[in-house]
N, C-alpha and C positions, 0 to 999 in steps of 0.2 A: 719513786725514781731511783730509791737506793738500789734495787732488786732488779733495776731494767737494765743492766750490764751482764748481769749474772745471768740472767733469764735470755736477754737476744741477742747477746757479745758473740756466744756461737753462732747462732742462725747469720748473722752477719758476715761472722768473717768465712763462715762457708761459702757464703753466696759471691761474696767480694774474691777470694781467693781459690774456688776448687770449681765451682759450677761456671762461673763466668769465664773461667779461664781453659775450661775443657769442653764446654758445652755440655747441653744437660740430654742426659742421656733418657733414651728412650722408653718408657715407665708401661710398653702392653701390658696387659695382666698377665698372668700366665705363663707369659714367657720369662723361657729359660733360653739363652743365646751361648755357646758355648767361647770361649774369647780363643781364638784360632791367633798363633802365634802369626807373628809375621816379620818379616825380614829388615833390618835396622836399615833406616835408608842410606844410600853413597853420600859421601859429601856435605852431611849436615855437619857442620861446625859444633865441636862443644866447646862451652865455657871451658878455660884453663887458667892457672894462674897464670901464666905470661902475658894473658888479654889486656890484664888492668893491674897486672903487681905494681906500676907506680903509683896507682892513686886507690887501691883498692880498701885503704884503710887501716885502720887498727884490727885485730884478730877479736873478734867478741864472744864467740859460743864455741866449743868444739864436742862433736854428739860423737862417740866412738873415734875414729879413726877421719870423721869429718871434720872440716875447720869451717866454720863464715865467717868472713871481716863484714867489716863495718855496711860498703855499700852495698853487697847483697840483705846484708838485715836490713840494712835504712828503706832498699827496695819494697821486703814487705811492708815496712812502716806506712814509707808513704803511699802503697796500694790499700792500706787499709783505711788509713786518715780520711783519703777523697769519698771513700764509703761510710765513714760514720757520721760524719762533718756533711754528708748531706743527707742525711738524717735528721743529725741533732745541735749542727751548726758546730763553730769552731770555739764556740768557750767553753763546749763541753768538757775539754780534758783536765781540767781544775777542779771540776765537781765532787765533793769531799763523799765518800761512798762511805766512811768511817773506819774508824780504827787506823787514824791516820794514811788511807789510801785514796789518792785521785782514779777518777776514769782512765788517767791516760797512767796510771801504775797498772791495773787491771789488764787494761789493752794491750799493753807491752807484756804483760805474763802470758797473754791469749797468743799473741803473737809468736814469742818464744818455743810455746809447746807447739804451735804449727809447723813452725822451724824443726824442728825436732824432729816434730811427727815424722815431717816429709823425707828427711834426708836417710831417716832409720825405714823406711816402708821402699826409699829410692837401693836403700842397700838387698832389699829382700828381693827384690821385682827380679833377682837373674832366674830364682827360683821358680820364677811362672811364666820364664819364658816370654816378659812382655816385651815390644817393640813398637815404635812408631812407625804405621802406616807411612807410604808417600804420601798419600791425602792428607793424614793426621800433622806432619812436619809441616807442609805447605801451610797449614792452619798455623801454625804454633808461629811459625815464620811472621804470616799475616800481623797475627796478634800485637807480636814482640813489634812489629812496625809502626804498628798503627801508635803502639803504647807510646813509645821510643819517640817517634815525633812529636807527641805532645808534652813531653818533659819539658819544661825549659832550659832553657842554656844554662842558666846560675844552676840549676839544680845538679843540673850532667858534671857542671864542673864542682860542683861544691859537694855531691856526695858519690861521686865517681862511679858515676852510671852509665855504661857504654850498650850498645845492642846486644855484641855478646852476653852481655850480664842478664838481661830481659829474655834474650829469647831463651836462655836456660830455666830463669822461672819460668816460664812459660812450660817447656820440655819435661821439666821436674814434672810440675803441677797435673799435666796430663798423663806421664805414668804413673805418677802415684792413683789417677782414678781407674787407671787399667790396670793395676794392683788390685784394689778394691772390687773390680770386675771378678778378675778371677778368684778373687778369695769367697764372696758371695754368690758364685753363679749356682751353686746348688741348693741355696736356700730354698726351702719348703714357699712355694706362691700360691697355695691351698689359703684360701681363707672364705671360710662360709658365709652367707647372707647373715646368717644369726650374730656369729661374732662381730661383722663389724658393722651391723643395722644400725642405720641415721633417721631420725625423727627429725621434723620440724616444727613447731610451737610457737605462738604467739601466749603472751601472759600477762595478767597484771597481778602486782604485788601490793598489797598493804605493810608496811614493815610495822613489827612489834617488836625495834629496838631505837631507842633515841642515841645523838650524839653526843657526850659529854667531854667536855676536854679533846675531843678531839677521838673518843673511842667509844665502839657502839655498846650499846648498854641495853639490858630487858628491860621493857615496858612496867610498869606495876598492872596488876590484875583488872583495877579499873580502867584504864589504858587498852590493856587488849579488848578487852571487851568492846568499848568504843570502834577498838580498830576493824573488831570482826564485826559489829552492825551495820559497819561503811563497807566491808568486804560483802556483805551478804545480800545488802542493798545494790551494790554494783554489779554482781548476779542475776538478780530480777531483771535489772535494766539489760545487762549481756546476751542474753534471750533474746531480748526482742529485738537487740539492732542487726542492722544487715552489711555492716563494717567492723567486725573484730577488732580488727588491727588499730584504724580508727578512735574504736573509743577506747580500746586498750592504751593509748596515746596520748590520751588525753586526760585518762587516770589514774595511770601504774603512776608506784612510787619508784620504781626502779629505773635506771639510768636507759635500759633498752628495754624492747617488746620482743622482739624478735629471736630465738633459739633453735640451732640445730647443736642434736646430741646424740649420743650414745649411750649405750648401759656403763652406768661407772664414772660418769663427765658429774653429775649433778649431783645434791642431797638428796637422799635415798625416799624421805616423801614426796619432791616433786618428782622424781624419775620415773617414780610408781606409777604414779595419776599420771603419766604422761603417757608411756606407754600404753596402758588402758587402754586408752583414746581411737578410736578409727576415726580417719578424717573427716572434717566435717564436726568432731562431736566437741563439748564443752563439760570441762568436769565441773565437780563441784566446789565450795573454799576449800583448799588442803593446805594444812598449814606445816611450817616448817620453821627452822630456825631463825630462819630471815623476817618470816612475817606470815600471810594469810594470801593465797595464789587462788588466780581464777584462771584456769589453760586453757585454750582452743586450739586443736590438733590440724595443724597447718595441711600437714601430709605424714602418714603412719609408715610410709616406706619413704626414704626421698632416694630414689635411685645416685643422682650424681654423685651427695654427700657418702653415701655408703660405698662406690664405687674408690672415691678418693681418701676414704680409711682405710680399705681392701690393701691399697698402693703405702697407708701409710702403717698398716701392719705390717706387708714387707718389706717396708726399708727399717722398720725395727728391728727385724728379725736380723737383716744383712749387719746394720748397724750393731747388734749385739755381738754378733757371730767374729766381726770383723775389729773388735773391739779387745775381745776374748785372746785372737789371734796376736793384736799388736798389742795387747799387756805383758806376752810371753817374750817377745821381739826387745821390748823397750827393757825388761829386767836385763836385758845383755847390758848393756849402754850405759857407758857413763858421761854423763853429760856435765862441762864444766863453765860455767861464765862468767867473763872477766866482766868486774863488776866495774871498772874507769871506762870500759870501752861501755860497759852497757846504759853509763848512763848520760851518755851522750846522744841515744836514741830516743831523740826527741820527737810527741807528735805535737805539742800547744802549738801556737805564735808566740815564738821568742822575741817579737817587737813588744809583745801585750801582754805578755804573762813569761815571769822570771823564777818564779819557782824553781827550785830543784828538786830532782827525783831522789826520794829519800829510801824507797820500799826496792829490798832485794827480789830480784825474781826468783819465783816457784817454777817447775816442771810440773806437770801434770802427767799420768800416766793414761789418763784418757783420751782418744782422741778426740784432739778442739772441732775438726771439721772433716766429714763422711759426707760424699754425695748424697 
């Protein structure tokens, strides 16, 4: 649980804050789309301070020459809360991660570097030329409405959130992925069958490691031995039935049967023997650090899965590239946060949990979220 913040804190606040907010862009293979500048639409309204100077808050972050107060940040706060909170419910943000940090210290530093991100990638975009379509603003419009009515009233008045303030997230959030357009439209979308070939595998495991205290441990020699007679016997019988999966099911020691992978995903014994494999075929016991494996080779190509490595080769590559880019952007920037104002951004339930925020936030120089 400690590692599941660290590990999907991004994937999350991507999906919550850049995908959702701009819609998810078009993944052909192949294709290379060139982002054709286009003209700033008439009329569209920008956030200003004179929108909400009286209720806009305390000043909390300034990233260069940018200022946020209080209720644009609380804005991401609470876009992000409604997305993890139905995840993992709302007493997550207490959950002690260690080294004296809660979840919702964590979230607030994830948050923070989005903030960041955004406003340092909002200052680059003159240089690429980007603009919101009229279709693209109509959306953005949409969006910010649709959000904007579902606020409630205590919330609008209590962290001083007005339409203008939404529909500019909104506006931000989609240039910055039409930033990200033009900065990766040259990436290399070459990827061969070989490099990103997907297997699929059905398996049962004998494990030759016990639990002790709570941490797995080697078997002693008399041990494996037992483990590999039951391994070798399940063999005999794997032969002859006409349901792998089945009675792999019903004997693995492992939590699942089922695997699709790639070269590099696995321990290098079972990777071996899998590959091997044309489908249809059953290897032999290969044993590995885990234990004592019996494979059945699902399918030796699985078109789809390989297809959707292809796509997750190159958004690595864009990902890298674009990464590269904004580390050279971000060394300009000095970003400074007031630490009264920051720690008023609250995501628990201040009826249910009183804690105070003890952990100063970090900046990160990576970006938190890439399409």
């Amino acid at each position: 649980m400690k590692k599941l913040l660290k590990r999907c804190g991004c994937l999350l606040i991507a999906s919550a804050l850049l995908l959702n907010l701009t819609g998810c862009k078009d993944k052909t293979e192949g294709q290379k789309s060139a982002v054709t500048p286009t003209p700033s639409v008439q009329g569209a309204k920008d956030y200003s301070d004179e929108d909400t100077k009286a209720n806009r808050g305390d000043l909390v972050v300034t990233i260069g020459n940018n200022k946020v107060y209080f209720n644009e940040a609380m804005l991401y706060i609470q876009f992000m809360k409604a997305q993890y909170e139905s995840y993992f419910g709302d007493q997550i943000w207490s959950y002690n991660l260690g080294d004296n940090t809660t979840f919702e210290d964590k979230a607030k530093e994830e948050v923070l570097n989005l903030i960041t991100q955004t406003k340092i990638i909002l200052d680059k975009s003159s240089g690429y030329n980007v603009a919101l379509s009229e279709e693209e603003e109509a959306a953005v419009q949409e969006k910010a409405a649709n959000y904007f009515d579902g606020i409630t009233e205590e919330d609008k008045e209590k962290y001083g959130f007005t339409e203008d303030l939404v529909r500019k997230f909104y506006r931000e959030n989609a240039i910055y992925q039409k930033v990200y357009d033009a900065v990766t439209m040259d990436v290399d979308t070459d990827v061969s069958d070989e490099e990103a070939k997907q297997i699929t595998v059905d398996q049962i495991l004998i494990k030759t490691t016990v639990q002790k205290n709570g941490v797995d441990e080697p078997m002693t020699e008399a041990e494996k031995k037992t483990a590999y007679n039951r391994a070798a016997a399940l063999l005999k019988d794997a032969k002859k039935t006409l349901d792998f999966k089945k009675f792999a099911e019903a004997n693995t020691e492992d939590t699942g049967v089922e695997y699709t992978f790639g070269k590099g995903d696995m321990v290098k014994e079972f990777e071996n023997a899998a590959f091997d494999l044309k489908t249809g075929e059953l290897s032999a016991v290969v044993e590995s650090k885990y234990g004592y494996h019996i494979i059945y080779c699902v399918n030796d190509f699985d078109k789809d899965a390989t297809l959707e490595k292809k796509e997750k080769i190159i958004e690595d590559r864009q990902n890298e590239l674009f990464k590269k880019l904004y580390d050279q952007w971000s060394n300009n920037y000095k970003v400074e946060v007031k630490e009264k104002a920051w720690t008023k951004l609250i995501l628990r339930n201040e009826e249910s949990d009183t804690q105070d925020a003890t952990v100063s936030p970090t900046v990160s120089n990576e970006p938190t979220a890439t399409p």
